[in-house]
N, C-alpha and C positions, 0 to 999 in steps of 0.2 A: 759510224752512223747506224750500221745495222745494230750492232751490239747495243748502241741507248735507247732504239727502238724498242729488240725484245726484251730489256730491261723495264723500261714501260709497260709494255705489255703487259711482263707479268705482275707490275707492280697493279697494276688496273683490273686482271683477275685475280688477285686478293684482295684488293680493297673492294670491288662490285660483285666478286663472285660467280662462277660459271655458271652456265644456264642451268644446269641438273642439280649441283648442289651451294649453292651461294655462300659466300664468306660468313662466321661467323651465325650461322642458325641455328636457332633455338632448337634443340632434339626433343621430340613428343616421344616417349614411354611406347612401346610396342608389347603389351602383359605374352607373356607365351602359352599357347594353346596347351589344356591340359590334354594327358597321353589319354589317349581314347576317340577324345573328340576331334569331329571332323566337320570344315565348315557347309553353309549349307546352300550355297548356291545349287541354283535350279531344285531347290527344296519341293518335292511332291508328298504329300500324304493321301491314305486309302479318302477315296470320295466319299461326300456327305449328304445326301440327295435332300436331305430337310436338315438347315444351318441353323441350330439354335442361337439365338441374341442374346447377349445381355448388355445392354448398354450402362455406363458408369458417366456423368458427368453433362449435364442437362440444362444445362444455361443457355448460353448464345448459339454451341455448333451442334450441341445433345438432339434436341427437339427435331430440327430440319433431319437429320440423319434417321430418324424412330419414322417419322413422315416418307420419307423415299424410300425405307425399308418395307413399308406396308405394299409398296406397288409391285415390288419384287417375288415372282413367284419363288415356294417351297425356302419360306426363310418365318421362322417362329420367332417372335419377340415375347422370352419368358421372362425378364429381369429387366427394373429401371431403378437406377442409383443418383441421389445425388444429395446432396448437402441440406436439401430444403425439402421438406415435406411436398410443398406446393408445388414443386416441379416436377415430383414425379408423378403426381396426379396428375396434372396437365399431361403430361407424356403421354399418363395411360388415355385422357381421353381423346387422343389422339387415333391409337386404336380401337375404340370404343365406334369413333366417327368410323373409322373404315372396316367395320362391321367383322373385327376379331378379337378375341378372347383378352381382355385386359391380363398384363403383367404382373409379378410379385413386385412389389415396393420396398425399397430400401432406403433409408433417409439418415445421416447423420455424419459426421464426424469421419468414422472408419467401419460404416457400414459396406464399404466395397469389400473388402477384406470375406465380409460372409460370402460375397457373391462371383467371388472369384475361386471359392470353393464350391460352389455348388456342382453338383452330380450331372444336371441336364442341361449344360451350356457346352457350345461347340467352340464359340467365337465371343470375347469380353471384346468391347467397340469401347474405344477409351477418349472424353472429350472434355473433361478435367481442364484447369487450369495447370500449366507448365509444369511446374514444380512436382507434379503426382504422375505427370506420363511414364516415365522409368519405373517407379516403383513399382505402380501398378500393372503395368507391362510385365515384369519380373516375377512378380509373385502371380498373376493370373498364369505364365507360362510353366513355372513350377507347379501349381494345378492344375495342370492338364489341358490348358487351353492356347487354343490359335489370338493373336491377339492384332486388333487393327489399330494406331493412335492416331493422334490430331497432331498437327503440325506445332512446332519442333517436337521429334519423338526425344530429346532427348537435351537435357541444357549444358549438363558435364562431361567429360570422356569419364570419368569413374562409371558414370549411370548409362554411355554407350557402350562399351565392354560389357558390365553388367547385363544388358538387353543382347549383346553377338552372344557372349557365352551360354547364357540359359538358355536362348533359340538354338545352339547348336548343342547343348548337353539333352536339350528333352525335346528337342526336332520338332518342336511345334513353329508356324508361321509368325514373323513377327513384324508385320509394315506397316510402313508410316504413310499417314492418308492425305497424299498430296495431290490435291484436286487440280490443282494447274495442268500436271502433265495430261490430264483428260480434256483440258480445253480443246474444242474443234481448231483452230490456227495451229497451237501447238504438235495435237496430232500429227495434221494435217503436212506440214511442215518435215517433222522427223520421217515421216513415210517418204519425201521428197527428198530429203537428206540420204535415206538407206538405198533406194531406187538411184544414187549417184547423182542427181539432178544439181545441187550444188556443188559440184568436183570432191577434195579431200575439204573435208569441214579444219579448219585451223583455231577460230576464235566463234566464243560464243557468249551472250550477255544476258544479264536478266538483274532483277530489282524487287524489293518491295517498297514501296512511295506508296505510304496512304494514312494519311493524319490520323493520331490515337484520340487527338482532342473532343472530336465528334461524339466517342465513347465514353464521354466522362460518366462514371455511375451507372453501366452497363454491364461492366467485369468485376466478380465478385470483389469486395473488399480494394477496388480499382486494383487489382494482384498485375495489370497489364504494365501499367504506367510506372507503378513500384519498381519493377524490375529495370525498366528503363531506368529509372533513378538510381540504382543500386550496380550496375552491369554496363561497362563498356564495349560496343564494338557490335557485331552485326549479328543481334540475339534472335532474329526472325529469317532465316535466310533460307528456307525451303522451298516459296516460293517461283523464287529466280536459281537456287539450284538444281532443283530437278530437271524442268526439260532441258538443262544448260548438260548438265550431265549425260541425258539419256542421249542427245545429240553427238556427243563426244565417247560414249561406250566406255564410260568411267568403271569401272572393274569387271566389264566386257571387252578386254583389248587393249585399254589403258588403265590409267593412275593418276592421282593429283600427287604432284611429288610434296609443295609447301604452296605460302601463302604472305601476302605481305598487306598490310592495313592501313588505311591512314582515314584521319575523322577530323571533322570541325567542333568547334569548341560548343556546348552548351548554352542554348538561349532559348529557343521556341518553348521547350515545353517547361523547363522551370518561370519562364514568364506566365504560362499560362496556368501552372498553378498556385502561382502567390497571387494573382489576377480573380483565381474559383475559390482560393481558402486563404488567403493571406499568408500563408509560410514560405518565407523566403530561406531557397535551396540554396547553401553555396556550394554543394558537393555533389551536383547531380553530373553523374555520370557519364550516361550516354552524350555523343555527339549529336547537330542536327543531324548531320548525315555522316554517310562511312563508304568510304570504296574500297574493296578487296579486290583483290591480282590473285590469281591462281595460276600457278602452270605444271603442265602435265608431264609424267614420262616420256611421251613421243614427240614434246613439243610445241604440243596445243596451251592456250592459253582464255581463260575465262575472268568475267570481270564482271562483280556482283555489288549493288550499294541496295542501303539501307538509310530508310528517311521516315520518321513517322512524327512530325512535327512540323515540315513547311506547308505553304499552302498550295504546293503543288499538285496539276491533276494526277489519279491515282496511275500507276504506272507499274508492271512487271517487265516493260524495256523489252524482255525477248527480240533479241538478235542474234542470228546466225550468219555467221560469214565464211566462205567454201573457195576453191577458187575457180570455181565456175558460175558463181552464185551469190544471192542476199537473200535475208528474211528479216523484216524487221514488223511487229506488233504495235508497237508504242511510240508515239500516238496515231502516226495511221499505220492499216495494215498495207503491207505489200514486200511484193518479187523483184529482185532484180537480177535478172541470168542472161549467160552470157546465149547468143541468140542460135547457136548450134543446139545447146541444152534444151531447146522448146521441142519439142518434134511438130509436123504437117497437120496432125490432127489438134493442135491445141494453138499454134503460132495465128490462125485465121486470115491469114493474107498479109500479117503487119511484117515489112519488110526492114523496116531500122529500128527494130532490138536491140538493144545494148545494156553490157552492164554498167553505165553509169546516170540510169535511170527506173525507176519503175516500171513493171509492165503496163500497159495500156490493162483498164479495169476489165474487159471483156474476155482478156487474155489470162490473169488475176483467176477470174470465176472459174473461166475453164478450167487451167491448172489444179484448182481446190476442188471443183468436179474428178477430174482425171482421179487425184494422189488420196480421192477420200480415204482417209484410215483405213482400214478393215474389221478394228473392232467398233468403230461407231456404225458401220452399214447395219441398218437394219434396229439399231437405237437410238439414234439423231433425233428423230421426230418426238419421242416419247420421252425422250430425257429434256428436250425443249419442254415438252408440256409439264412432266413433271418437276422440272425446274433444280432449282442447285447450282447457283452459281452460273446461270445461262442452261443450267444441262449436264457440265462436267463432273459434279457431285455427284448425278445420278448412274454415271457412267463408269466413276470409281467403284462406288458401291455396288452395283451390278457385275464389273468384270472380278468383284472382290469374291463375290456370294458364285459365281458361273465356275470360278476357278478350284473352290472349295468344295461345290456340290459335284464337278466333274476329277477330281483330284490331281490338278494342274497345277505346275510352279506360279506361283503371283505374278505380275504385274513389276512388282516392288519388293524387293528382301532389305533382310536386317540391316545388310552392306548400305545399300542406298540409304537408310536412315540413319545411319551413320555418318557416311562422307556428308549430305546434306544437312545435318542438324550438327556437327562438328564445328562449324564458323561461331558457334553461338560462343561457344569456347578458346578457341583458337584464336580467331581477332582478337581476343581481349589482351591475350599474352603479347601480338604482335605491339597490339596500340602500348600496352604500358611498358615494353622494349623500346620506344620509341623507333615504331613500325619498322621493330627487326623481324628478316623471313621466319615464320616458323616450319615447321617439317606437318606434312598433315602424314598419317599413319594409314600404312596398309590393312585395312581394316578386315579384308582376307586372310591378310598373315599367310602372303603367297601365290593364291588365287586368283587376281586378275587378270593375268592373262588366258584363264584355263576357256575360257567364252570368246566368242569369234562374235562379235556384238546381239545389243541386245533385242532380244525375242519376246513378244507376246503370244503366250499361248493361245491356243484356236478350242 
C-alpha cells in the first residue's frame, strides 16, 4: 500500500511539478553579464541641484507630466519632442502659461535621436508610444543621460536586457514611471505591511481593467489597440505589478521564480471594431481578459489579470493578504486585521475586531492617519491640487526630481522595470504553450537577495 502511494506521488510531482521548479518549463535565456559590469541596485549618482528636462513624447501622458514638472522647484524644461509640430507648441505654451522660458522644439519622425544628444539635459522623460520606450531609453542612456519611461518600460526581453545592460555599463538611472505605487492607499498600505501590521505578507493581487474602447482615435495611428490585435497575453501589466511587488520585496529578499497564463477567447474588441470600421478580425489576438499566477522563491504567490474590453468598472484590484491581515482597494477600500494587530491608540473602543471582516470606517481612517507614508507627509495636499491621477503623478515626479537633485538611489530601478514590464512577454509564451509555466529570469543575475527589503530614500 505504502509503495503505490509513493508511487503516485511521484508520479503526481512529475506530471504537476514541484512548487519551486514545475514539470516541464519553458527556460527563459539569462544573457551573462559582461566582465566589468556590475549591477546597479541601490544605484546613486553625484547630485544635480537644477535637473534639466527633456521630454520626448507629447500626446496623451507628454503634456500632464511638462505641466507637473513646472510646479516643481529647481527642474528646467529645455527640450519637447514629439512626432507633431503642434504638440510641441502646446507643450511649450504650457510653460509660457507658467511664466518660464519656453523650450527647444523638436518635431518629426527621429527627431529624438537629436535630443538625446544634446549637451544640457540631465534627464530624457520618455512618454512615446510602447514600441519606442527601449529604444529610446537605450540610446538616451548611451548619451549620457539618466532616463525616466512611461509604462511598460519595456515589450521584449531582448529590449529589457538591452535597457539592464546599458543602465549598468554607463551607470546612468533607468526607471519606469509607475504612478500606481505613488497612489495614497497603496502607500499607505505598504507602510503598514513593512511596520508588520499584516503578519508575513503571502499573496498579493492587482489588475488592470479599464476599456480601450473609450480611446478610440486618441492614441496615435490607434498604436494601442493595434498591439492588442497583434500580442497575446498581459501586454499592460505594470500597473497591478508594482505595488504587488514592492509589498512582496521582489529583488529585496525575494524572486519571482515563473509564471503560468491562461485567457478567454477574443470578442469584445474585434466586435467593437468591425462595429467603428467594418473590418472583420479573425485573428485578433489578445484575450477579453487574462489571469497570471506568479510565484516566488520563498513561496509567496501573486495573481495579476488583464482586461481592456469588458465593460467592467475600472479596477487595479490591489489586494494584500498577510497572516495577520487584509488590504483590499477594488472596489471598496478597506482593512481587515486580526484585532491584536490594531494597537489602544487606533482600536477606539471597538471591541469585536476580527479578521473576517472590515474595520469599522473610523477605525479605517485612523489606521491611514497612523501608517501615512512618509514620503507623501508634507506633499499630499499639493499633489491633490496639483493633480495627476488624484495626486500620485505628482508624487512620482517629485520623489523622481528630489532624488536626483539630492543624489539618492530612485524609488524604482531598472530591475523593477524589468520583472514588471516582462509579463508583456512572458504570458504570451505561456498562452501559446498552452499555459505551460514559463521561468521569469533573475533579472539581477544574482542580486536579490543582496537587500533586506525595499527602502525609499529620505
Amino acid at each position: 500500500m505504502k509503495s503505490s502511494i509513493l508511487k503516485f506521488s511521484l508520479m503526481a510531482c512529475l506530471f504537476l511539478g514541484c512548487a519551486s521548479a514545475p514539470a516541464q518549463m519553458i527556460k527563459t535565456p539569462t544573457p551573462k553579464r559582461a566582465k566589468g559590469q556590475t549591477d546597479v541596485l541601490r544605484l546613486a549618482i553625484a547630485p544635480i541641484p537644477t535637473v534639466r528636462v527633456a521630454f520626448i513624447g507629447l500626446g496623451m501622458r507628454g503634456p500632464g507630466a511638462v505641466e507637473r514638472m513646472t510646479h516643481i522647484p529647481g527642474v528646467e524644461i529645455v527640450a519637447l519632442c514629439d512626432m507633431l509640430e503642434d504638440r510641441t507648441q502646446k507643450s511649450n505654451e504650457i510653460l509660457v502659461k507658467a511664466g518660464l522660458p519656453k523650450a527647444k522644439e523638436f518635431f518629426g519622425e527621429n527627431e529624438w535621436r537629436k535630443v538625446t544628444a544634446l549637451p544640457n539635459v540631465d534627464l530624457i522623460y520618455i512618454a512615446t508610444d510602447w514600441k519606442h520606450h527601449a529604444e529610446i531609453g537605450v540610446q538616451a542612456m548611451k548619451d549620457g543621460k539618466n532616463v525616466a519611461i512611461e509604462v511598460p518600460g519595456a515589450m521584449t526581453m531582448k529590449e529589457i536586457w538591452n535597457l539592464i545592460n546599458t543602465s549598468e555599463k554607463t551607470r546612468k538611472h533607468c526607471m519606469m514611471l509607475e504612478n500606481c505605487v505613488y497612489d495614497f492607499f497603496e502607500l499607505t498600505t505598504l507602510n503598514m505591511a513593512q511596520q508588520g501590521l499584516f503578519g508575513e505578507i503571502l499573496h498579493a493581487e492587482g489588475s488592470y481593467i479599464h476599456g480601450l474602447q473609450p480611446f478610440w482615435g486618441e492614441y496615435w495611428d490607434n498604436w494601442r489597440m493595434d498591439y492588442n490585435k497583434k500580442h497575446r497575453g498581459d501586454i499592460y501589466p505594470t500597473h497591478g505589478m508594482g505595488p504587488a511587488c514592492q509589498v512582496l520585496n521582489i529583488h529585496r529578499g525575494d524572486k519571482m521564480n515563473y509564471l503560468v497564463s491562461m485567457d478567454t477567447k477574443a470578442v469584445g474588441n474585434p466586435a467593437f471594431i468591425k462595429e467603428k470600421t467594418g473590418e472583420d478580425i479573425k485573428d485578433f489576438r489578445n484575450g477579453d481578459h487574462t489571469m497570471t499566477m506568479i510565484r516566488t522563491e520563498n513561496g509567496k504567490t501573486i495573481q495579476i489579470q488583464h482586461d481592456v474590453t469588458s465593460p467592467r468598472p475600472y479596477s487595479r484590484m490591489y489586494q494584500v493578504s498577510g497572516t495577520k491581515g487584509f488590504a483590499n482597494k477594488y472596489p471598496v477600500e478597506g482593512y481587515a486585521l486580526d484585532s491584536k494587530a490594531i494597537g489602544a491608540d487606533v482600536a477606539l473602543n471597538h471591541e469585536n475586531l476580527t479578521a473576517h471582516s472590515f474595520v469599522p470606517e473610523e477605525v479605517k481612517k485612523a489606521l491611514i492617519e497612523k501608517y501615512k507614508h512618509p514620503i507623501t507627509i508634507g506633499l499630499e495636499e499639493r499633489a491633490k491640487k496639483v493633480g495627476g491621477h488624484g495626486g500620485m503623478d505628482f508624487i512620482m515626479d517629485s520623489r523622481l526630481i528630489h532624488c536626483l537633485q539630492n543624489g539618492l538611489p530612485l524609488d524604482m530601478d531598472v530591475y523593477d522595470l524589468a520583472e514588471w514590464s516582462c509579463l508583456a512577454s512572458l504570458t504570451e509564451v505561456s498562452l501559446d504553450n498552452n499555459s505551460a509555466p514559463v521561468e521569469i529570469p533573475d533579472f539581477t543575475r544574482g542580486g536579490w537577495n543582496k537587500l533586506k527589503g525595499l527602502e525609499f530614500s529620505k
